[in-house]
Each structure stands twice: as C-alpha cells, then as structure tokens.
C-alpha positions in Angstrom: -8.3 53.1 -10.6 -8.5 52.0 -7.1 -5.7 49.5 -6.6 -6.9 48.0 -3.6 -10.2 46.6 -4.9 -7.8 44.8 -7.6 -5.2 43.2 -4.8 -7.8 42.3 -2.4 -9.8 40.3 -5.4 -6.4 38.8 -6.6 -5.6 37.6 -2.4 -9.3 36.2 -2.1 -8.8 34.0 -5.4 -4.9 32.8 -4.5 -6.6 32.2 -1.3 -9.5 30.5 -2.5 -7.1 28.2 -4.9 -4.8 27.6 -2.3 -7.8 26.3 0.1 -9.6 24.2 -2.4 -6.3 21.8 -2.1 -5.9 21.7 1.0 -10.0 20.6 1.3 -8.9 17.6 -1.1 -6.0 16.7 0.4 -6.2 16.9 4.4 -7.4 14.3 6.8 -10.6 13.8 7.3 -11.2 15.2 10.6 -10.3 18.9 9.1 -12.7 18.7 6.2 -15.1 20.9 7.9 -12.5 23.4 8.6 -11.4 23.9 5.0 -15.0 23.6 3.6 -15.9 26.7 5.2 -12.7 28.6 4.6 -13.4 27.3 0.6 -17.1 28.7 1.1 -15.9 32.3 2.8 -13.2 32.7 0.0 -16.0 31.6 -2.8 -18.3 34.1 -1.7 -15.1 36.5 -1.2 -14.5 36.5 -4.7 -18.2 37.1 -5.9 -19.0 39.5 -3.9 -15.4 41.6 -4.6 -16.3 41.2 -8.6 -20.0 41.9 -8.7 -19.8 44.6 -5.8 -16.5 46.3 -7.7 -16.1 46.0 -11.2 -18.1 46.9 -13.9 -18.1 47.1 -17.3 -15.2 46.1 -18.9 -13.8 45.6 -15.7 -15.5 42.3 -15.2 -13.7 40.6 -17.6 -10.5 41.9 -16.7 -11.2 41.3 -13.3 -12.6 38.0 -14.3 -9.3 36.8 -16.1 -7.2 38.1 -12.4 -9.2 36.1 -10.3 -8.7 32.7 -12.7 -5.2 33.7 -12.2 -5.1 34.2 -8.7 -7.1 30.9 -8.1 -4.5 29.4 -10.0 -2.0 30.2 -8.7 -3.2 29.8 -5.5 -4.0 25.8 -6.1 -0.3 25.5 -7.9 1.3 26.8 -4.7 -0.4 24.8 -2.2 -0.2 21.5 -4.6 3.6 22.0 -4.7 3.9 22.3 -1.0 1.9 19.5 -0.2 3.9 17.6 -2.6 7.4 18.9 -1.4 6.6 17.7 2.7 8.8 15.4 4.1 8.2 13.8 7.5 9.3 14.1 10.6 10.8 11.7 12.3 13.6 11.2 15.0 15.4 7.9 14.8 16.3 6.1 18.7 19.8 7.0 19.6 22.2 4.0 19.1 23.8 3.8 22.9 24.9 0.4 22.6 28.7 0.2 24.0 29.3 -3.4 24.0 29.3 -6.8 21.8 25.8 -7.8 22.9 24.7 -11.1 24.8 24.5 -13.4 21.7 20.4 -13.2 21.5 19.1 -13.4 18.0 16.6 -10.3 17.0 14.0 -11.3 13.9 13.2 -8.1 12.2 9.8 -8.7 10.3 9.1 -5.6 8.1 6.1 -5.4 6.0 4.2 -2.6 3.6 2.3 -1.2 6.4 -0.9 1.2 5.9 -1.0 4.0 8.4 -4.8 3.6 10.0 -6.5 6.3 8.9 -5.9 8.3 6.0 -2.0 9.8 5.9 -0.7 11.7 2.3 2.7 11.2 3.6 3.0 7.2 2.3 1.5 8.3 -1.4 3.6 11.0 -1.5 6.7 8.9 -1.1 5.6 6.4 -3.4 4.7 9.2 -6.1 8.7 10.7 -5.6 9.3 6.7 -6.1 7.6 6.8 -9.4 8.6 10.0 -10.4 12.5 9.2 -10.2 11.5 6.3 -12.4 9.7 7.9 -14.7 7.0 5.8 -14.3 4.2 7.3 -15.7 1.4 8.6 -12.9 -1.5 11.0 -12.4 -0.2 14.5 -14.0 1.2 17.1 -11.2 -1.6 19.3 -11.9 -4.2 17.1 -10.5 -2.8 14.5 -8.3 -5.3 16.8 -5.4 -7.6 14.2 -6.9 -6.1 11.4 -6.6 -5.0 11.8 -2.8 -8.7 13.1 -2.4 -9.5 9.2 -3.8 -7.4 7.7 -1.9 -9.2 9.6 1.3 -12.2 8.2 0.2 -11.4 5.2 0.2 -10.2 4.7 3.6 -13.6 6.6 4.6 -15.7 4.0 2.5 -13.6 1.2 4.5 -13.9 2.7 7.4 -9.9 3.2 8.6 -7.3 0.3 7.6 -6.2 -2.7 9.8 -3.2 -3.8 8.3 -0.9 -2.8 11.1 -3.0 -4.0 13.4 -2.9 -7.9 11.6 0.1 -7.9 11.4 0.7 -7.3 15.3 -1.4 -10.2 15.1 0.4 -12.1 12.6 4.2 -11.6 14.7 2.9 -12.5 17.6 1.2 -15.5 16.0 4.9 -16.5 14.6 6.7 -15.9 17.8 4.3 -18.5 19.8 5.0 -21.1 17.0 8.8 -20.7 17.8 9.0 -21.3 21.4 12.6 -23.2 20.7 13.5 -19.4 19.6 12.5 -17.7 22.6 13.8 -19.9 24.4 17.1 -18.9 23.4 16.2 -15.2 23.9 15.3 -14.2 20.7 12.9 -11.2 20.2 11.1 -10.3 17.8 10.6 -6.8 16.0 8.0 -5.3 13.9 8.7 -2.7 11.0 6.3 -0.9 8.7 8.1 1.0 5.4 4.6 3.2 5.2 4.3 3.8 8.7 6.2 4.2 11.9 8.3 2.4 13.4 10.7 2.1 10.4 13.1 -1.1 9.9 16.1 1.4 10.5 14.3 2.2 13.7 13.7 -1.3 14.9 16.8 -2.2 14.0 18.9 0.6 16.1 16.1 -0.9 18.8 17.7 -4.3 18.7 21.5 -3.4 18.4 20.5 -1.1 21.6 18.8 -4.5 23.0 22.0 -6.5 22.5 21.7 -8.2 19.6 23.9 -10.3 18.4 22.2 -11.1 15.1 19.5 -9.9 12.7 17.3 -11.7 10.7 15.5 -9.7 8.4 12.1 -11.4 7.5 10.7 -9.3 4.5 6.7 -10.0 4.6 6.2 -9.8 1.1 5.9 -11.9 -2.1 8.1 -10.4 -4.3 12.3 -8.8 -4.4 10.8 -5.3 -5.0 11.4 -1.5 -4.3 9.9 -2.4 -1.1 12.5 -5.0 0.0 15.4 -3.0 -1.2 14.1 0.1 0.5 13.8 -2.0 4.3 17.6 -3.6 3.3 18.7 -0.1 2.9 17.1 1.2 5.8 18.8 -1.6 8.1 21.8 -1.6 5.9 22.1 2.6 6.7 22.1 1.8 10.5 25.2 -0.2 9.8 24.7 -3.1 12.6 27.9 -4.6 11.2 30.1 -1.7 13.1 29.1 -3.0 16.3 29.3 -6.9 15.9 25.7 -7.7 14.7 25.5 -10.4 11.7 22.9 -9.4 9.6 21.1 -12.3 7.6 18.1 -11.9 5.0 15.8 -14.4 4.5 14.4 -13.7 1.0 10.8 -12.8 -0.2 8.4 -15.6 0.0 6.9 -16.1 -3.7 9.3 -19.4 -3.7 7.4 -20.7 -0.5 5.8 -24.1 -1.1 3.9 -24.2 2.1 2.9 -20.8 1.3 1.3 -21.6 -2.5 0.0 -24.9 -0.4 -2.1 -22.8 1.5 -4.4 -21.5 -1.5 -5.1 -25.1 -2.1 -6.3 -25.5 1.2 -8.4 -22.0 1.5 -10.1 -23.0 -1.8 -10.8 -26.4 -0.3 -12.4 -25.0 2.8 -14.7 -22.6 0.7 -15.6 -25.1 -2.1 -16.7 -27.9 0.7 -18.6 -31.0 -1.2 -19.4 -28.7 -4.6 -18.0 -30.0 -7.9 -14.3 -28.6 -8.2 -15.3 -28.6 -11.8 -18.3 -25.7 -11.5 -15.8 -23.7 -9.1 -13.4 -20.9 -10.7 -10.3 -19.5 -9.0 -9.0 -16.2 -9.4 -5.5 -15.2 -8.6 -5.1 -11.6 -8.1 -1.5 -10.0 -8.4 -0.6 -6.7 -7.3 1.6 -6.0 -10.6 4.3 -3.1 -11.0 4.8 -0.7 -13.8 6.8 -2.0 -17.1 8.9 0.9 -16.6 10.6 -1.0 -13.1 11.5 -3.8 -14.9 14.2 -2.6 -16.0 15.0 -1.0 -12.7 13.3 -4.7 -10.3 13.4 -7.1 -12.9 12.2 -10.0 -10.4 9.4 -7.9 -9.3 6.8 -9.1 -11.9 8.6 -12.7 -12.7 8.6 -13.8 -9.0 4.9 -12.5 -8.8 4.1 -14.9 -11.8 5.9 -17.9 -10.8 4.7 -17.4 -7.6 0.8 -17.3 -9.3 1.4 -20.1 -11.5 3.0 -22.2 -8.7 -0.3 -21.2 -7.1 -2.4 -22.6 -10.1 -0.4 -25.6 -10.8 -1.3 -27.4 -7.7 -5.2 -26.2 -7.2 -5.3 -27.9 -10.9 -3.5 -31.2 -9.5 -5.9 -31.0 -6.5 -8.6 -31.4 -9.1 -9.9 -27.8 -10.4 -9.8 -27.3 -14.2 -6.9 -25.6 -16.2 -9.6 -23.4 -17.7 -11.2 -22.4 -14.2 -8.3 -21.0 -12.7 -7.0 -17.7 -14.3 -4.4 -14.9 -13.2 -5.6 -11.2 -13.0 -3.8 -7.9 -12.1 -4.4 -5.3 -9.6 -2.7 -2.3 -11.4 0.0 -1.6 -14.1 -0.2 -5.2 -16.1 -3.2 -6.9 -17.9 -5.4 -8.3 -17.8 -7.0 -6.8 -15.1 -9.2 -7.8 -12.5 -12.6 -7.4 -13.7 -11.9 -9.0 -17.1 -10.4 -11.8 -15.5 -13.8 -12.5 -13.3 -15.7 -11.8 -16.9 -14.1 -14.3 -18.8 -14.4 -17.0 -16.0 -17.9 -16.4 -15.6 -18.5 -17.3 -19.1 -16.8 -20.9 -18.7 -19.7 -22.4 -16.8 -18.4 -21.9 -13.3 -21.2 -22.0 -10.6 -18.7 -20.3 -7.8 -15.8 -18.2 -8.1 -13.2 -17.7 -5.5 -11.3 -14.5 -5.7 -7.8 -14.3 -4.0 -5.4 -11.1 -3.5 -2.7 -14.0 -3.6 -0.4 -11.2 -3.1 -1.5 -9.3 -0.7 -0.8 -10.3 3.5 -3.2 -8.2 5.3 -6.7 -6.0 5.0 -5.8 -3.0 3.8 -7.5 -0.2 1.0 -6.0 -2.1 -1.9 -7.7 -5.3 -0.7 -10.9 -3.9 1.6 -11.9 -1.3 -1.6 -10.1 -1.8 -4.8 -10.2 -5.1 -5.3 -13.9 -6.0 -4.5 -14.7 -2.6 -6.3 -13.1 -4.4 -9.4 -14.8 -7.6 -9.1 -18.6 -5.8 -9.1 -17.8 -3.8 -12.2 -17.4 -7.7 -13.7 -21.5 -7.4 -13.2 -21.4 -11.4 -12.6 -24.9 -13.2 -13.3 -27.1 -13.7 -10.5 -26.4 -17.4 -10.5 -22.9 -17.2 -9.8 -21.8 -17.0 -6.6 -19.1 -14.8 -5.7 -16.8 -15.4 -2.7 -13.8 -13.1 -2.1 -11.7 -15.0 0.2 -9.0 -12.0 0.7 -5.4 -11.8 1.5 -3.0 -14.8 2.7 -2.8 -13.4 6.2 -1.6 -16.0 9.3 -2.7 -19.1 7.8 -0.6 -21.9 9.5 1.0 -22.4 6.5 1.7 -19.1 6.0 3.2 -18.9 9.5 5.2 -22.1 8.2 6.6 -20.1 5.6 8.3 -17.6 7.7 10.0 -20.4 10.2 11.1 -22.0 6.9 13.0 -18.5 5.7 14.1 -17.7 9.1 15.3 -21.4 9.4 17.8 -20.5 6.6 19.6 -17.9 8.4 19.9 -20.2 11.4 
C-alpha cells in the first residue's frame, strides 16, 4: 500500500477544513485569498481520491478525508476562538500630584468600523463563563460569518465615529468646564482606546479627578467591565479621585426626549392613529442572577419612556415595549400586534441604543420587515437616542453629581 497517497489525501482534507473557517471567519478584504485556497484544496481532495483509490479504497479513503476535513475545521475553529489581542497599554510616567484639572472619561460600547471577530469573541468568553446559553462551539464559523455580513450589508459601522461627534457635542455645551481645564476623554470597551488606556492618558495629563460617564442605559457587564478597567489602573495611588456618575436609564431629560422625537415625526397627525414602539436591547435570564439591574433598569427606563408619550396624548394601547434579543416579546411581534390596533403610523425607537451601529443599521430594521406591515401603514424608524440636546442634558446632569 503506498502510504504517501493516503497522508497526502489526509493533509489536503485537514487543509481544506482548516481553510473553510478561516473563509467564514476573516475580514472581508481576505475573502478572495481563502476562497481560492478553499477551491485548490477542494479540487486537491478530488483529484487525490478519484486519481488514487479504487475499489474499496474509496470508501476507506472517503471516511479519511471526512476525518481530515474535520479535523482540520475543529483546529482552526479553536484557534480562532482561543486569540486574544494585542494591545500595549501607555506607560503611567506621571511623578507628581497633578494640577487640580478635572478629566471626564466618557466610555461607551464601541463597534470597531469594519468587521473585527476580536469584540464577539470576547463577548462569547463573557457568555460562556456564564453559562449563558449561545451558538454551539461547533458552528459559531457561522455566526461570525453573519455577523460579517452584516457589517457588509451596512456598509462598515459609524458608531465610533458618532460618538466623536457626540463628546465633542458635550464638551462645547460645558464651556464653564473647560474653562477650568477640564478635558475630556473618549473610551470604547469593543474597540481601542480602552477606558484603562484613557485613563493612564489622564493621570499622565495631570489629573486631579475622574469622572467616569458610562454612555449607556443600563448597570450591566458593560459598566462593570469599564469600572474595572479604570479601577485596575489604580488612579487612587497617585492622588486622582475617581467619581462615577451612574448609567442613564433614571434620566428624565433623557426619557423626555422620546416625547419630543415622536412629536417631531408625528407633526399635525392624530396622536391617536400613531403607534410607538420601544425597542430594548434585553440580556439573557441567565445574567440576572449574575446583573440583576440589567433588565429592571432597561424596563423602568421603557416604561418611564411610555408613561409620558401617553400623558402627552398617545394611547396606552399604541405604545408597546419589544425586545432586541434574549427576552420577549420580540421585535417583530411587537410591530404585528400594533399594526392590528388601528394605527395609521408607527414609530420605531432602539430606545436603548446611543449610536448607528449593526444592531441598529441591520437587525433591528431586518426585524421590523419580517412584521410584513400593510401597505397603508406607514413605517418610520426613527433610530437610536444619539446627541439630542436632551440627551446631551443628561450627561451634564450625571457629571453635575460628581461635581
């Protein structure tokens, strides 16, 4: 028996598994690249079994290369998995007590720009220390190769990019603050630079104090991971007070600005043929044992929301609460039961969302058009909270508290 034929067909289809993974998983500008390598070890394998086996061969040579392919796509989806970043965090060099300035470190989600695995892949670990229930090992390829498609069907994401918009939009409402010499610092936990980063930036800047302004609705794993970051630099050992403002679901001027968004896109129409949907992000059941405020802050916030678009005039009936992901009822079943209570508009909010991003640009609006509204309904997604003024107001009112 020649042994070589046999090793060379079992390296083709390890190979060839090992390459199919990397296809689904890397960024979009090397597609191309792993496509043809795919298509050579394809071909590879069919020509090594009909050009080398026959008989009873085939099968036994059929059987190898299902087990090299195998194994080949288990070994590249376990390294993928097991990559960590790199990253190199600014030296602290700071020698003195600082000059008394004030540094306000606003940290957000963030959403690299183009497709990145690294973000999911932390978030999976996340879920997979919590045994939260996810996409099996075996073919999360698939979901990442979603997730790629997504950011190519919205063409890249510009949620870092808003919210370099949206600090800078805060910082020219607080001229009193710079002023005083405050500065202000912006922090991604999906993306670089990293609240531990930003912060070792502003000790090195001469701080004095920190504010941390978490962008986001909820107290989540996302909050506690930016506390820990900051909290792991340990500003305290030289000098710097630290202060955290809080999430902002409690925000009045925040829930206030739904009212006026709806306002705006409703106009003179009948607030009584208009329906309103508020669209939560939602977190798995399993976290609430672990974030317990996660989904109850997200709800109070929601029905705070609702309560006053219904004292502004819109009905009880025609203004419901829908979930992204993890809780019920969803999105699209939400928009199908409010389409069925004699609404002539419907407004669709991702109340808990800040910026664009894939969850708001793709899944979201993907949700609402599986609803399949009637024609004579019209649809208006009105997106994220973003920099509304009131939104900006929020954020002076949480950083006014550490003041």
């Amino acid at each position: 028996m020649n042994t070589l034929r046999w090793f060379l067909l079992a390296v083709v289809a390890f190979a060839g598994g090992f390459l199919v993974v990397q296809y689904m998983v890397r960024p979009t500008n090397q597609i191309g690249l792993y496509a043809v390598l795919v298509v050579l070890m394809l071909a590879g394998m069919v020509f090594l079994l009909s050009m080398n086996f026959k008989g009873r061969e085939i099968a036994i040579a059929s059987l190898l290369l299902m087990g090299g392919f195998f194994g080949g796509y288990m070994a590249a989806n376990a390294a993928f998995l097991a990559q960590e970043e790199p990253r190199k965090l600014p030296d602290l060099v700071r020698k003195d007590g600082g000059d008394g300035h004030t540094a306000i470190l606003y940290f957000t989600h963030g959403e690299p720009p183009g497709y990145s695995a690294q973000p999911w892949i932390e978030t999976i670990r996340e879920l997979d220390h919590d045994n939260v229930p996810f996409v099996p090992w075996l073919f999360r390829p698939f979901f990442f190769n979603t997730v790629r498609s997504e950011y190519f069907e919205a063409g890249g994401s510009a949620h870092n990019k808003l919210h370099k918009v949206f600090i800078d939009t805060l910082r020219r409402s607080l001229p009193e603050e710079e002023a005083k010499g405050t500065r202000f610092y912006l922090a991604f936990l999906d993306s670089n630079p990293r609240p531990d980063e930003m912060a070792i930036r502003a000790i090195n800047d001469g701080a004095s104090k920190i504010i941390i302004l978490p962008v986001f609705i909820t107290e989540s794993t996302h909050t506690v991971a930016g506390k820990e970051m900051v909290s792991n630099v340990n500003p305290e050992s030289f000098g710097v007070q630290v202060c955290y403002t809080g999430a902002l679901w409690d925000s009045e001027s925040l829930q206030t600005s739904f009212v006026q968004r709806a306002n705006e896109m409703t106009g003179d129409m009948d607030k009584s043929k208009v329906g309103i949907l508020l669209v939560g992000h939602g977190q798995p059941t399993e976290w609430e044992q672990i974030y317990p405020e996660q989904n109850k802050q997200e709800s109070l916030y929601r029905d705070a929301i609702r309560e006053k678009l219904i004292t502004d005039g819109y009905l009880p009936d025609h203004v419901a609460l829908g979930w992204m992901e993890f809780q019920e009822p969803g999105i699209t079943k939400s928009i199908t039961e409010l389409s069925g209570r004699g609404v002539e508009k419907i407004l669709v909010f991702a109340a808990s969302l800040s910026a664009d991003s894939i969850h708001s640009d793709v899944e979201v609006p993907a949700a609402v058009v599986k609803a399949n509204l009637p024609a004579d309904i019209q649809l208006e997604y009105v997106g994220q909270y973003g920099d509304h003024p009131l939104t900006i107001q929020a954020m002076k009112e949480k950083i006014s508290k550490c003041r």
